[in-house]
N, C-alpha and C positions, 0 to 999 in steps of 0.2 A: 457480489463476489467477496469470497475474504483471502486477503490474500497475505501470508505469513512473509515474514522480514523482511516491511515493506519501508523500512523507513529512508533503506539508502542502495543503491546499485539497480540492480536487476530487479529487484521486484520493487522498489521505489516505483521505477520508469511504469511498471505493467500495470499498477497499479494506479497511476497517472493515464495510462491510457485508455484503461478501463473506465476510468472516472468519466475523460473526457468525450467516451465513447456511448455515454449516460448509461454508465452501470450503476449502481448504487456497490459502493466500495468501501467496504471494513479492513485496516490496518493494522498491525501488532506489531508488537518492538519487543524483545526482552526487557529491555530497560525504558524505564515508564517516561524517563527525558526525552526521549526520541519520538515519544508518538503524540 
């Protein structure tokens, strides 16, 4: 799954649960600090 502005809020969490869900999980941030 890739899942865009995943670094804080709502797609943080979905992306946390996808992970934990054994997704294999790709992240992005605008800004390269966050990811």
């Amino acid at each position: 799954a890739i899942v865009t502005a995943s670094t804080d809020g709502i797609g943080f969490s979905i992306a946390k649960r996808l992970a934990n869900d054994g997704a294999k999980v790709m992240i992005s941030s605008r800004k390269q600090k966050n990811v």
